[in-house]
N, C-alpha and C positions, 0 to 999 in steps of 0.2 A: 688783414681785414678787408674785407670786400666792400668797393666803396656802392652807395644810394646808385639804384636805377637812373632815376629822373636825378636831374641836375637844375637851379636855380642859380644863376652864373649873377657874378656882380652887376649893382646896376649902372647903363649907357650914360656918360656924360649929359646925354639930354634926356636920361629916363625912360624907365623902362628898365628889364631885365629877359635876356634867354634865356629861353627852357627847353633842357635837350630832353628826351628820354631813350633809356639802353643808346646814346649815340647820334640820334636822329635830333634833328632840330623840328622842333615844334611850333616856335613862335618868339614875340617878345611883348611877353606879359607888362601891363602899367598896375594891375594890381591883382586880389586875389580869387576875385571874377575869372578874369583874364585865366588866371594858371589854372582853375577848377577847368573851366572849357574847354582850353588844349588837352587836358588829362583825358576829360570824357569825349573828345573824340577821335583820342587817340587809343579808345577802347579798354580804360581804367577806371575798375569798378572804384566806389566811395573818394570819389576824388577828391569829396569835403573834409573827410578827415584824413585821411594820404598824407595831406599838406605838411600835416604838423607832424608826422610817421619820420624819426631819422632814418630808419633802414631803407626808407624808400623815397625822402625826399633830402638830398644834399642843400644847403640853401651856401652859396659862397660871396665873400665879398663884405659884406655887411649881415646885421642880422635878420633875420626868418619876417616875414612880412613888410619890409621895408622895401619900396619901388623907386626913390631917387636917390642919388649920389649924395653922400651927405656931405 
């Protein structure tokens, strides 16, 4: 199985989360602002709905919209 493009990595002890895509680091999203924005200007159409896309969005660590360590 071929894994998600974009990646959503666990969130940082003090919050936050990385977000790579295809390998590239793109930033460290606090929330889902934050990951919309890296996506489009990393030249990805409907980055609004993307988000919640598993083929295209891995989310790791905890689950899918959550931005601090629980």
């Amino acid at each position: 199985m071929r894994s998600a493009p974009i990646v959503v990595h666990r969130p940082s002890p003090t919050g936050g989360r990385r977000v790579t895509a295809y390998g590239h680091i793109l930033g460290l999203a606090h929330d889902d602002h934050d990951l919309v924005e890296f996506l489009r200007r990393a030249g990805l159409p409907d980055a609004e709905t993307m988000i919640d896309d598993p083929q295209m969005v891995e989310w790791r660590g905890v689950r899918a919209h959550q931005w601090h360590a629980a």
